[in-house]
FITOR-995026 format. One line per 2 residues: for each residue x, y, z of N, C-alpha, C, O. Coordinates in steps of 0.1 Angstrom, whole numbers. Layout:
N
X/Y/Z/X/Y/Z/X/Y/Z/X/Y/Z | ... .
# end
This chain:
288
-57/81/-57/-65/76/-46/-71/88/-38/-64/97/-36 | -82/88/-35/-89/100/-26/-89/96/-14/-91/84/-13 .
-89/102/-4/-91/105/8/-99/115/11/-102/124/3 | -106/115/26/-108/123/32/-108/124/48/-113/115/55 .
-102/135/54/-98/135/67/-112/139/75/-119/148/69 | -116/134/86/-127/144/96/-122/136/111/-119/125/115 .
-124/155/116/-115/153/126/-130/156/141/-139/164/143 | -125/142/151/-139/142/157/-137/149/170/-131/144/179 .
-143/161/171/-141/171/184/-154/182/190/-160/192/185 | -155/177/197/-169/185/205/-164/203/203/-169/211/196 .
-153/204/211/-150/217/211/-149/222/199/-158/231/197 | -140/219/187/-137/220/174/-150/224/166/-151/235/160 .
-161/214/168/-169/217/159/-182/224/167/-192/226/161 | -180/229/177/-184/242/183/-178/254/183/-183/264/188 .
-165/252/177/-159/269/176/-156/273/187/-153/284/190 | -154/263/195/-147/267/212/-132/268/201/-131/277/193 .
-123/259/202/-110/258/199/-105/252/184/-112/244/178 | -97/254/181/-91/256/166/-85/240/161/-74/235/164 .
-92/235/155/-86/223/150/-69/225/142/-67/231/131 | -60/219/148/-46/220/141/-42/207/136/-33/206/127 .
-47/195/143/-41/183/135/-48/178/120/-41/171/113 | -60/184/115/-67/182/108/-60/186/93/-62/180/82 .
-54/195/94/-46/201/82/-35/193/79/-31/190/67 | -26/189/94/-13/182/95/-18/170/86/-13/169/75 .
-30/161/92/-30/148/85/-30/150/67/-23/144/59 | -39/160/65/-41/162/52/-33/163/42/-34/159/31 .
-18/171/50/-11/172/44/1/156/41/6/152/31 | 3/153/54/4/139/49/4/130/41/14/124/37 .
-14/128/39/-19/121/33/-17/127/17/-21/118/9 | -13/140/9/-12/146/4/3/140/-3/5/140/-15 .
13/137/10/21/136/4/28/118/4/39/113/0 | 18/113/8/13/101/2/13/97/-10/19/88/-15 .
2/110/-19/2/108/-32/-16/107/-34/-21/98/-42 | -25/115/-27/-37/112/-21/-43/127/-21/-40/137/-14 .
-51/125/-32/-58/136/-34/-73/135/-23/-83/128/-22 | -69/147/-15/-74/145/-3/-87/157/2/-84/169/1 .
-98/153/5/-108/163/7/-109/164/26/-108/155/34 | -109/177/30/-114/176/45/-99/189/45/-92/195/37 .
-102/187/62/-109/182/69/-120/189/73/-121/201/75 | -131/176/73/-143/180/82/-142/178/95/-135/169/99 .
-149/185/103/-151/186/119/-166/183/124/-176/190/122 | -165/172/130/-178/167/137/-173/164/152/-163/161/157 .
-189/166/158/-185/163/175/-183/152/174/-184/147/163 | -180/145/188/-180/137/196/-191/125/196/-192/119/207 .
-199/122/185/-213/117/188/-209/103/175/-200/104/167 | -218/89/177/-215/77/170/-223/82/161/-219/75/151 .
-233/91/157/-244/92/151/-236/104/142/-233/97/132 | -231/114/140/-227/125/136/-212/118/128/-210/120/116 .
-203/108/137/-191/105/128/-198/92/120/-192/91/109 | -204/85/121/-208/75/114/-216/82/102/-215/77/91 .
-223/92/105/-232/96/89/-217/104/80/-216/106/67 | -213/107/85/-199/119/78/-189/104/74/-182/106/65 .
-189/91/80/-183/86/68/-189/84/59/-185/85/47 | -199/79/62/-213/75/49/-211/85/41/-207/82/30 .
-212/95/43/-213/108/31/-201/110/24/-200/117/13 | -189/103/30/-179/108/22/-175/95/11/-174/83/14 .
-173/102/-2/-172/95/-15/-151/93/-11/-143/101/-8 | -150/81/-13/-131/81/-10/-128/63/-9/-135/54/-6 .
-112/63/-12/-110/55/-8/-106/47/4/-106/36/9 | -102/59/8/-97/59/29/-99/70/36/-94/81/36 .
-108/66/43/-108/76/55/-105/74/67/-105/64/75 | -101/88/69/-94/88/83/-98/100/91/-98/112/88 .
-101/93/103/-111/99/116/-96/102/127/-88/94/130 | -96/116/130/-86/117/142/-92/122/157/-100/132/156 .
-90/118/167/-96/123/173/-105/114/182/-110/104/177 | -108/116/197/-120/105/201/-113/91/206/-122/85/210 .
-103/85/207/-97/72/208/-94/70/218/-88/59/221 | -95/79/226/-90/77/243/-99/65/250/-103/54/246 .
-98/72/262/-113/61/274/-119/70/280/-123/67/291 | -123/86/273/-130/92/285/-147/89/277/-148/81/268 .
-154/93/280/-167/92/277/-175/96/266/-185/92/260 | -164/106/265/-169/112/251/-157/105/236/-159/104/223 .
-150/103/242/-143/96/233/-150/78/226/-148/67/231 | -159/81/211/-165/75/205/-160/70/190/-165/62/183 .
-151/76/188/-145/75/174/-144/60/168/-149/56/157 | -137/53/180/-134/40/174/-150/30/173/-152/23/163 .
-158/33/185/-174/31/184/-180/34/166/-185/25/159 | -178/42/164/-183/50/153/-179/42/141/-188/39/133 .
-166/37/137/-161/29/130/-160/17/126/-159/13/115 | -162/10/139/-165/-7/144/-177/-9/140/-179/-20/136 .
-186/1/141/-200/-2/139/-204/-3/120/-212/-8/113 | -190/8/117/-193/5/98/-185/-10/93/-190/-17/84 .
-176/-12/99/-165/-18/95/-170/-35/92/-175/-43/99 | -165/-36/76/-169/-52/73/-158/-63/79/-160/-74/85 .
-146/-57/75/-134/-64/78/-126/-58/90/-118/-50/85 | -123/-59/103/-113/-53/110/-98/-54/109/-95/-65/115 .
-88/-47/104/-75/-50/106/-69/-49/120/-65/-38/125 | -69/-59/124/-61/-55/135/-44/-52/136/-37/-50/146 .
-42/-51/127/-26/-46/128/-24/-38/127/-12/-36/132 | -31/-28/121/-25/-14/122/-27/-7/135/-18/1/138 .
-36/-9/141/-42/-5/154/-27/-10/163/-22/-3/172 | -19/-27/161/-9/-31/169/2/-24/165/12/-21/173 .
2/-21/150/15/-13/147/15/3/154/25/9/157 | 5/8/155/3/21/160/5/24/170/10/36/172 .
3/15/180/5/11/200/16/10/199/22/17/207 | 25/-1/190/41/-3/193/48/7/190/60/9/192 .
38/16/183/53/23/181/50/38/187/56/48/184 | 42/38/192/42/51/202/48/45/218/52/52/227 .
48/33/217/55/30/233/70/34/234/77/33/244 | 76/38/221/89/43/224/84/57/226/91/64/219 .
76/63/232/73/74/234/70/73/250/78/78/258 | 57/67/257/50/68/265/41/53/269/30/48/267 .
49/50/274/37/31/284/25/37/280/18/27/278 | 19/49/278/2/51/279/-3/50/265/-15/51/263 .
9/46/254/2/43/240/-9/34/242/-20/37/238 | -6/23/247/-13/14/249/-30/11/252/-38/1/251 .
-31/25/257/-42/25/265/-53/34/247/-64/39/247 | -47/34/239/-52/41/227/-61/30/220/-58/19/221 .
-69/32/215/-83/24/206/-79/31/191/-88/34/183 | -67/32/190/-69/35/172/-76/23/164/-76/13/171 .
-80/20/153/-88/11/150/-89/12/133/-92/23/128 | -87/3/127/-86/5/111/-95/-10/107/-97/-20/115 .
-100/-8/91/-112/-21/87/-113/-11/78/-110/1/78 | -121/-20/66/-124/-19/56/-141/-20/55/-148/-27/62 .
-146/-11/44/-161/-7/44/-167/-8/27/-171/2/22 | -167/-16/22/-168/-21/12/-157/-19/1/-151/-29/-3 .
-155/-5/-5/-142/-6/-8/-137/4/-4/-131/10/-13 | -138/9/11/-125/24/15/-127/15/27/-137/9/31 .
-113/18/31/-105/14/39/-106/27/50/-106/39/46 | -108/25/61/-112/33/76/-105/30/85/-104/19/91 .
-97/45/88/-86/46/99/-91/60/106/-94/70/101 | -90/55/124/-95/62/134/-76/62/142/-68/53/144 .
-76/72/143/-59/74/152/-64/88/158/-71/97/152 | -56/89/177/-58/102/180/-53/116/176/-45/118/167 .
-59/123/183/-64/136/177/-48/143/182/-46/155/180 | -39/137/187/-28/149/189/-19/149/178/-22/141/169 .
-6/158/174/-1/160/163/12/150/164/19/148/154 | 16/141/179/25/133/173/16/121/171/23/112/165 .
4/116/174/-6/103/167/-2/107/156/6/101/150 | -6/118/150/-10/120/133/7/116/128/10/113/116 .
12/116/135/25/115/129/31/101/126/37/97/116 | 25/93/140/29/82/140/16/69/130/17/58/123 .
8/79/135/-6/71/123/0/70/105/-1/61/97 | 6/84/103/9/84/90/19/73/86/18/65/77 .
29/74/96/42/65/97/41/49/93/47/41/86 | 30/49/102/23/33/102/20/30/87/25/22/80 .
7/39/83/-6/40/72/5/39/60/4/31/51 | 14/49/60/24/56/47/27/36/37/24/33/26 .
32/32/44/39/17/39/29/6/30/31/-1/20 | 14/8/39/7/1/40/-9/3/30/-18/-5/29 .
-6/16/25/-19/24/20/-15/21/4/-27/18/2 | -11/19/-4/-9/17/-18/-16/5/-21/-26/4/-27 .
-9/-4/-14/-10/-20/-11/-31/-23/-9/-39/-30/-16 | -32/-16/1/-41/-19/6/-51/-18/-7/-59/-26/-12 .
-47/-4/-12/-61/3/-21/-67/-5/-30/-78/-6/-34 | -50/-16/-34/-50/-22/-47/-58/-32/-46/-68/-34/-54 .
-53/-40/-31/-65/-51/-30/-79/-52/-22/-84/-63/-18 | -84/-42/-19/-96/-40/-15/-106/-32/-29/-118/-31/-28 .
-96/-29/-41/-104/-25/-53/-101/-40/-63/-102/-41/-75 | -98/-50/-53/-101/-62/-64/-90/-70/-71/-90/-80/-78 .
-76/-59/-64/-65/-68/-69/-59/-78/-67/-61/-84/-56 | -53/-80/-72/-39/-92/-64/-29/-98/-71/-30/-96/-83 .
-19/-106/-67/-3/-104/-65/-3/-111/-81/7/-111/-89 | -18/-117/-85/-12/-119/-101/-4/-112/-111/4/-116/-119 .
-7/-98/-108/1/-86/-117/0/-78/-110/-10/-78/-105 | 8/-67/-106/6/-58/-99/19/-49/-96/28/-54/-89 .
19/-31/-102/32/-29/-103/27/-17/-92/16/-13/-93 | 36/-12/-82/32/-4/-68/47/0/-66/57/-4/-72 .
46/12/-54/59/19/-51/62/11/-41/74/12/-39 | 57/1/-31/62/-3/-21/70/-14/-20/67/-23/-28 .
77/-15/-12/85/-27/-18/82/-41/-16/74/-44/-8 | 86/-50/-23/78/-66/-29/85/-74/-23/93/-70/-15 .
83/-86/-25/91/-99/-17/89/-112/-27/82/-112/-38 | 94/-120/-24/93/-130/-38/83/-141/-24/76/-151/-27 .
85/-138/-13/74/-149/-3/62/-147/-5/54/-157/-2 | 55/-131/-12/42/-133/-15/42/-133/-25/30/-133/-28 .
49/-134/-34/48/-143/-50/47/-157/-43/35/-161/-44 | 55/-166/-37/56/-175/-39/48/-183/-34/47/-195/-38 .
38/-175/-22/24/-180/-14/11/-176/-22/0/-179/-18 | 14/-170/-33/0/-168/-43/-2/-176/-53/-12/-177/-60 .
13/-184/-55/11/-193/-66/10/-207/-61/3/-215/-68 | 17/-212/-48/14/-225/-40/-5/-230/-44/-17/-226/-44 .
3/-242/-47/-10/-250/-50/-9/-265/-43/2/-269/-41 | -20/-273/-40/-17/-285/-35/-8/-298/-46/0/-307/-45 .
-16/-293/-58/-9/-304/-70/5/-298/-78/11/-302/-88 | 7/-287/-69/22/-279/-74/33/-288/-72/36/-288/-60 .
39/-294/-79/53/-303/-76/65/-296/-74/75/-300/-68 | 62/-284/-83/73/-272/-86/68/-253/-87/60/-247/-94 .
76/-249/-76/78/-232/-81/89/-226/-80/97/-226/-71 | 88/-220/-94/98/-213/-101/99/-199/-98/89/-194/-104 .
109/-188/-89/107/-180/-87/117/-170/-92/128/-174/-89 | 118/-160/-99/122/-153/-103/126/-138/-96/116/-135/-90 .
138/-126/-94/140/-120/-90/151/-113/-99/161/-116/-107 | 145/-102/-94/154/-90/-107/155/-77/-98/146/-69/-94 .
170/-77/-94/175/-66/-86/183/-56/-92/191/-58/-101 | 182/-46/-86/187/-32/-89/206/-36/-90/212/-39/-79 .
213/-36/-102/225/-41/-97/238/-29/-99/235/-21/-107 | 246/-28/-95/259/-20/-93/262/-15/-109/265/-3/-110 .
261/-21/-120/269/-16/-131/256/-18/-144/245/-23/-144 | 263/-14/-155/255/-17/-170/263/-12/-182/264/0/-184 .
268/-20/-189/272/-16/-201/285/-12/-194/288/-1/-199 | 294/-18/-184/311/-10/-181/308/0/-172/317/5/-165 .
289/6/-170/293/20/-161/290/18/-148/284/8/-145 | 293/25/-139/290/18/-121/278/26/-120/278/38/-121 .
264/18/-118/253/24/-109/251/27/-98/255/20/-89 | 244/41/-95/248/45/-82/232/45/-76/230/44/-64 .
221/45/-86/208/41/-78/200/45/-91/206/51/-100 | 184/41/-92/178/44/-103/159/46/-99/152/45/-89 .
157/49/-108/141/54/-105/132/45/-115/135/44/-127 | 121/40/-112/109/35/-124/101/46/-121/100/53/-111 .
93/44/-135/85/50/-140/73/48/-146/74/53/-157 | 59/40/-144/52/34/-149/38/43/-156/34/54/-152 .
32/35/-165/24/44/-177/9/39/-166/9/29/-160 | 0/45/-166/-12/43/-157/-24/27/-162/-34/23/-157 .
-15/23/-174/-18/11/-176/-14/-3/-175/-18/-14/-180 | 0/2/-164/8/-7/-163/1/-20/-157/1/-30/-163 .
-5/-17/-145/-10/-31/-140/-23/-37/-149/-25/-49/-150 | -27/-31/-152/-38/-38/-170/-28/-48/-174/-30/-60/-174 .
-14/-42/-179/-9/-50/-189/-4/-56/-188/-1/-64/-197 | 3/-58/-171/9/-70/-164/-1/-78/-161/1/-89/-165 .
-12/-77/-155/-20/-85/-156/-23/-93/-164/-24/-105/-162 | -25/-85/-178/-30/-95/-188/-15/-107/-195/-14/-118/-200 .
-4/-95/-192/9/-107/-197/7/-120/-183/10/-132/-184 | 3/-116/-173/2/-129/-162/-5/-136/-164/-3/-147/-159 .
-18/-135/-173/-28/-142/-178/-24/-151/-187/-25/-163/-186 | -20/-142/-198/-13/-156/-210/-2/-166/-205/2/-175/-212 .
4/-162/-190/14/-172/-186/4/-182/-181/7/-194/-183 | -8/-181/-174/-13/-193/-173/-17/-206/-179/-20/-217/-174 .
-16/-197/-202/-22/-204/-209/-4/-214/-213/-5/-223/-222 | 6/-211/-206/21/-222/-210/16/-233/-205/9/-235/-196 .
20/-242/-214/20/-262/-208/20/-262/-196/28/-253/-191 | 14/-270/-187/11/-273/-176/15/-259/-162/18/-259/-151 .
12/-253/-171/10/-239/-154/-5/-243/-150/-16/-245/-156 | 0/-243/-134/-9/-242/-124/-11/-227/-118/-22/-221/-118 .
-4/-225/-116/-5/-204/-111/4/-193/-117/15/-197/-122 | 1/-183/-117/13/-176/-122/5/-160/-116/-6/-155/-117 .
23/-156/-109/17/-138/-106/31/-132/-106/41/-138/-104 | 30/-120/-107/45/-109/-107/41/-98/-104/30/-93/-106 .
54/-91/-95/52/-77/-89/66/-73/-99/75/-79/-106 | 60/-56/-96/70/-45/-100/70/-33/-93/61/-30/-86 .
79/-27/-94/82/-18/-83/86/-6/-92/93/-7/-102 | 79/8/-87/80/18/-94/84/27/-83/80/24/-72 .
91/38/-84/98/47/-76/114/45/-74/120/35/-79 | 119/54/-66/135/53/-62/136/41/-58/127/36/-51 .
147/36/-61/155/23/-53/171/23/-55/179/30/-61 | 172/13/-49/190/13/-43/190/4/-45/181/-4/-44 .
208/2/-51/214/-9/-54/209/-23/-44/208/-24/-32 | 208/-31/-52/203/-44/-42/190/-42/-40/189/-46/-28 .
177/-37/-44/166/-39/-44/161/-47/-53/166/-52/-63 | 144/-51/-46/143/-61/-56/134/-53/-69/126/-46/-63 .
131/-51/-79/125/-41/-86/118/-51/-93/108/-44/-95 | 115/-62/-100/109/-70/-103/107/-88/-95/112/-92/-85 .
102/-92/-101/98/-108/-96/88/-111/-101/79/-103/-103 | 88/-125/-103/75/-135/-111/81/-149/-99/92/-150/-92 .
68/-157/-101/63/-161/-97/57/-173/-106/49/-168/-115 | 60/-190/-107/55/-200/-118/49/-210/-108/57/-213/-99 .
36/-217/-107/39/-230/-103/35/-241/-115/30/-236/-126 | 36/-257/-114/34/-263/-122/35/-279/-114/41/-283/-104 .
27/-287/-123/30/-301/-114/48/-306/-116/53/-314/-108 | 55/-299/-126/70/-303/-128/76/-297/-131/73/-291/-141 .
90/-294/-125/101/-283/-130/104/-279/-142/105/-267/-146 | 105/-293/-151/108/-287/-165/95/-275/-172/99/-266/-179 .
80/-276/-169/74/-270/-170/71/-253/-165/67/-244/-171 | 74/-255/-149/78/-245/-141/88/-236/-149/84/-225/-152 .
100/-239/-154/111/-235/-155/109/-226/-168/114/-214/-168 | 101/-231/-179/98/-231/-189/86/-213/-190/86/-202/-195 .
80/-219/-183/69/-206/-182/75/-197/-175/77/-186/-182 | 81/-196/-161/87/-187/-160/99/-175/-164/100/-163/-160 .
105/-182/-173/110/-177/-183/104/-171/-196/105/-159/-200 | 98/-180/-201/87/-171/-207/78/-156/-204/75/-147/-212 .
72/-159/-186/69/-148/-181/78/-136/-180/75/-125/-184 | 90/-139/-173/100/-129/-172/105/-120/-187/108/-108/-189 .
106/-130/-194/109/-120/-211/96/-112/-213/96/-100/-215 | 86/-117/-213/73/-106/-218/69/-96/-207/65/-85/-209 .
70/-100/-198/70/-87/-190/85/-76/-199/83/-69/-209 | 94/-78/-193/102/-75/-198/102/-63/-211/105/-52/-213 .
96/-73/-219/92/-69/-232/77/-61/-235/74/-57/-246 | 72/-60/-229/58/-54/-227/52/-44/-219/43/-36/-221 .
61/-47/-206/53/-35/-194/57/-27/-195/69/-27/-196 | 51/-15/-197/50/4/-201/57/8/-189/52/18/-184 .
67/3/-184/78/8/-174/92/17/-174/101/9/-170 | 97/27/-177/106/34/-178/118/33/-169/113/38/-159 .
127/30/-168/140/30/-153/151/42/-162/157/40/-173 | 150/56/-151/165/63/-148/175/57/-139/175/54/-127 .
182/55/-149/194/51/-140/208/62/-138/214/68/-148 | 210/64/-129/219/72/-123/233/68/-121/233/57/-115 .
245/70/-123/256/66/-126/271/75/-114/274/87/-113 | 274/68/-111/287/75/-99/293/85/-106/298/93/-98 .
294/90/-119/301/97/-125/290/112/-126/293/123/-131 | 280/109/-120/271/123/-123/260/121/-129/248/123/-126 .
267/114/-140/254/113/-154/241/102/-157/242/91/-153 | 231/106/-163/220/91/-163/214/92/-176/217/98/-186 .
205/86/-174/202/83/-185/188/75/-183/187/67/-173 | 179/76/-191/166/69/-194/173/55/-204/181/55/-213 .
162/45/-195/159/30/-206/146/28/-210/141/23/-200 | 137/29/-219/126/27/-220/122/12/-219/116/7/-228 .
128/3/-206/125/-13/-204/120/-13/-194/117/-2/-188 | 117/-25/-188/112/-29/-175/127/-33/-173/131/-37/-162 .
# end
């Protein structure tokens, strides 16, 4: 995923004073997993930060800087004016959670929306915003990339963690009689030995291939929807690391595809799990 940081400061980009949050975010965003360009430094102007997003080639950008109420503070101006879609939540998650800091979060215009397909985030210019912007953004930035580049919960394997409620609200249909939901959790033992926690590992064509096994579940006897998540990175006992997702006008059909779906994933997704063992030792499974 690319990024690029520009940080919006009259002083800064006059060489009065030394930009320091600009590197901070970068590095963040960096360890996100976000090959990241910047930061660039533009004043204070709707005209100067609106052409510097235009120019930048990325999937998310992020503007720090500017979000106050003084006069010169334009950032969030600058953004609203590109912005197709506005999220308003991130902007509410950002406020809430600096109010365990200071009643004056509130008075912040951070502002996030999407611009055809990069996603645009304005948070202020001090180094605990960048901290708490990251905080916020970190959970929510994988997710986002996937479905503003066109994806969705049909197939889809990500590090963040899944729920079987948005499986089960992507497959809801009006002539659905039945949905079959499936859940596959990280469990304590295997084979006699006690699991102490485990890692996935997925091949860069993983969501290709989940997708397309979610595809052929649509072609089972009477499926009406069908989608599955997977979960790649560290997890802990009792996570959920896979799930599918069936609907159908009747259970016995539901029951039938979903099972079906769950073995070929299973059997097909280019997914690797270390599993780690109380005793020290682990070991690679080449399965989902």
């Amino acid at each position: 995923m690319k990024a690029r940081v520009i940080v919006c400061s009259d002083s800064a980009a006059a060489g009065h004073t030394e930009d320091t949050t600009g590197p901070v975010l970068v590095a963040g965003l960096q360890e996100l997993g976000c090959d990241v360009d910047g930061p660039a430094v533009v004043p204070d102007d709707v005209a100067a930060i609106a052409d510097a997003i235009a120019a930048a080639e990325a999937d998310v950008i992020v503007c720090t800087g500017g979000t106050g109420l003084g006069p010169r503070d334009v950032t969030p101006d600058a953004v609203l004016s590109l912005i197709e879609r506005e999220l308003p939540g991130f902007g509410e998650a950002f406020r809430a959670r600096g109010r365990a800091q200071t009643p004056l979060a509130d008075l912040s215009r951070a502002v996030a929306g999407t611009r055809a397909g990069t996603l645009l985030v304005a948070i202020p210019g001090s180094h605990g915003a960048v901290a708490d912007g990251l905080a916020v953004l970190g959970p929510l930035l994988e997710h986002a990339h996937h479905v503003i580049a066109g994806a969705d919960h049909r197939g889809l394997v990500r590090s963040t963690p899944i729920t079987t409620a948005e499986l089960e609200a992507a497959v809801r249909r009006p002539d659905a009689g039945a949905i079959v939901v499936f859940e596959g959790r990280v469990r304590d033992h295997d084979h006699g030995r006690a699991v102490e926690s485990l890692t996935y590992e997925g091949h860069p064509d993983s969501d290709a291939v989940l997708r397309a096994v979610v595809a052929e579940a649509l072609e089972q006897p009477g499926v009406i929807a069908a989608a599955s998540l997977h979960r790649v990175g560290d997890l802990a006992l009792g996570d959920l690391a896979f799930a599918a997702a069936v609907s159908a006008a009747h259970r016995g059909e539901a029951f039938a595809a979903c099972a079906w779906l769950v073995d070929a994933v299973k059997e097909r997704l280019p997914v690797w799990k270390l599993q780690r063992f109380t005793d020290g030792t682990q070991e690679w499974v080449n399965c989902a």
